[in-house]
N, C-alpha and C positions, 0 to 999 in steps of 0.2 A: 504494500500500500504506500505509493509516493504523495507525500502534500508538498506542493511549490513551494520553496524557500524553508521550511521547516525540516525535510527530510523522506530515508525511506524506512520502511519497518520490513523484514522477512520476518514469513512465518513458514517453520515446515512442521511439519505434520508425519509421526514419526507411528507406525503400528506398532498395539503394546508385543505383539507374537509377530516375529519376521520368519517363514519357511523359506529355507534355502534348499534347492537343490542343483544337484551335479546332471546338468542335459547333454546329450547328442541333439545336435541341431541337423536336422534331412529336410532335404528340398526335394516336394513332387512337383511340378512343371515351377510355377511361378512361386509359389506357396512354403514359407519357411514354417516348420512346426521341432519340437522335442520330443525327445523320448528317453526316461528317466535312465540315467546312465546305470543303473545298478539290475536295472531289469533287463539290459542288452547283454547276452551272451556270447553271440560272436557277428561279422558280415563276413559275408560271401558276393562276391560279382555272379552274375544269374549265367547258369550256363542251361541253354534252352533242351537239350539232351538229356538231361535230370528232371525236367520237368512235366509231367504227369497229369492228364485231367481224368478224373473217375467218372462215371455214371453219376447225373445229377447237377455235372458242372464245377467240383471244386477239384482245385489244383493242390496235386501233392509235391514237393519237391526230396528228391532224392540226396541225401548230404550221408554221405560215410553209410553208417548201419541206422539211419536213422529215416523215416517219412514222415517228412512236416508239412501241415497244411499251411496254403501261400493267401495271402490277403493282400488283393494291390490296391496299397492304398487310396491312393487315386479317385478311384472308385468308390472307394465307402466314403470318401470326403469329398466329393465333388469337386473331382480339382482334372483336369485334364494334365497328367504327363509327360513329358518331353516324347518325341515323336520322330525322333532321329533317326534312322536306318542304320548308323554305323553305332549308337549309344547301345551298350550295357549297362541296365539298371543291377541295381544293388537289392539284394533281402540280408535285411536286417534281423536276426533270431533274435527272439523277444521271449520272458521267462514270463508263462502266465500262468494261475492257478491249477490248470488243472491239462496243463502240457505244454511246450511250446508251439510258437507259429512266426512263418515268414513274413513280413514286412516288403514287400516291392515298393520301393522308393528309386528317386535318380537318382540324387548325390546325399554325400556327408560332409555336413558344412564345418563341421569341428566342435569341442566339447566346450563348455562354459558352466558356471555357476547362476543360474537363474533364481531372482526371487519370484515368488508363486502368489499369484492374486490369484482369488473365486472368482467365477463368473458365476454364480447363480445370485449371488444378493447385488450386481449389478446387471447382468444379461439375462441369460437363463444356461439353462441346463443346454448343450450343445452333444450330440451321440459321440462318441467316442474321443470324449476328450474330460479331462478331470482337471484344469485349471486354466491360467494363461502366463504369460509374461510378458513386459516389456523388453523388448530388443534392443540392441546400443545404437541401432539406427531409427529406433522411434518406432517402430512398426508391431503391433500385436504381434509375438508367438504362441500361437494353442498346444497348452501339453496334452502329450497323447496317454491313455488310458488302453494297455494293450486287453484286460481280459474284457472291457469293453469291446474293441476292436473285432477283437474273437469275434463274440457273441453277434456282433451286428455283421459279418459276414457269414455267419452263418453256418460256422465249423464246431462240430464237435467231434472231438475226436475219442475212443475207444481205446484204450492206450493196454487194457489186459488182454486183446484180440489181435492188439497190432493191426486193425481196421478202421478207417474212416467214414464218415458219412456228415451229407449237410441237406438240411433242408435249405427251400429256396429260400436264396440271399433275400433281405427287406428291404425295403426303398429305403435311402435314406435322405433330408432332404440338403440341400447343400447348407452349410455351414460354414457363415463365414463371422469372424467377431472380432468388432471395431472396441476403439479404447472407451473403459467406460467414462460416464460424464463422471464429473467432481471426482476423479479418481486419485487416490494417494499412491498409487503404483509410483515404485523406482526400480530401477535393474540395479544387477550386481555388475 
């Protein structure tokens, strides 16, 4: 608050609980988002050979002794990705409750320390994502929520069978989330 000739006052505005956390920042076409660095287990570049679609439509991917079901992000987020002919995208392995699953993403932008704002008590609830952060370049990043993820594509997997199965994937609708108004968000 500046008054002419008298001066100026800063006020910052400090949350009494600050969440930090440790992200993987991935770009699907235009779209920067995170994904909690402790829940990624390893990437892999996509080798299309290994790649599998079952009866039903969902994609298994072949990695060592293992079959993971593939989720391109993309897709559950409404985001069209890059479209390259010579681009290999990335799957991200991701640690969710009740097995893991692929991540098709384009790029990995690098890790960071992100502080974690809600979006429900200023947006709403957004499918497959469980928070946001502010970016060093100003821009919303939405964190990602993988056993969400899961779930909204449609995978469940059978892990004492060693078999998979998915009913049909659900609409989801695009999701996109702007900064909130009167927002005390700061990045790390």
């Amino acid at each position: 608050a500046t008054v002419p000739g008298a001066g100026t006052r800063f006020t910052i505005r400090i949350p009494l609980t600050l969440a930090i956390l440790d992200g993987q920042l991935i770009r699907v076409g235009p779209e920067v988002y995170i994904l909690p660095l402790v829940s990624i287990v390893e990437t892999v570049r996509l080798d299309p050979g290994r790649l599998r679609v079952l009866p039903g439509g969902l994609e298994i991917y072949c990695l060592r002794d293992r079959r993971l079901p593939v989720a391109r992000l993309g897709a559950l987020l409404g985001v069209t990705p890059d479209g390259d002919e010579g681009a290999r995208p990335l799957l991200v392995i991701v640690e969710v409750d009740d097995g893991d699953i692929a991540l098709l993403v384009d790029e990995l932008l690098g890790q960071q320390q992100i502080v974690i704002k809600g979006l429900e008590a200023n947006f709403r609830k957004v499918p497959g994502v469980s928070a946001a952060t502010v970016l060093g370049d100003g821009r919303v990043g939405l964190i990602l929520d993988g056993t969400e993820l899961k779930r909204l594509a449609g995978v469940r997997l059978r892990t004492r069978e060693g078999s998979a199965g998915a009913p049909p994937a659900p609409q989801v609708p695009e999701a996109r989330a702007t900064e909130p108004r009167g927002s005390d968000a700061h990045h790390a």
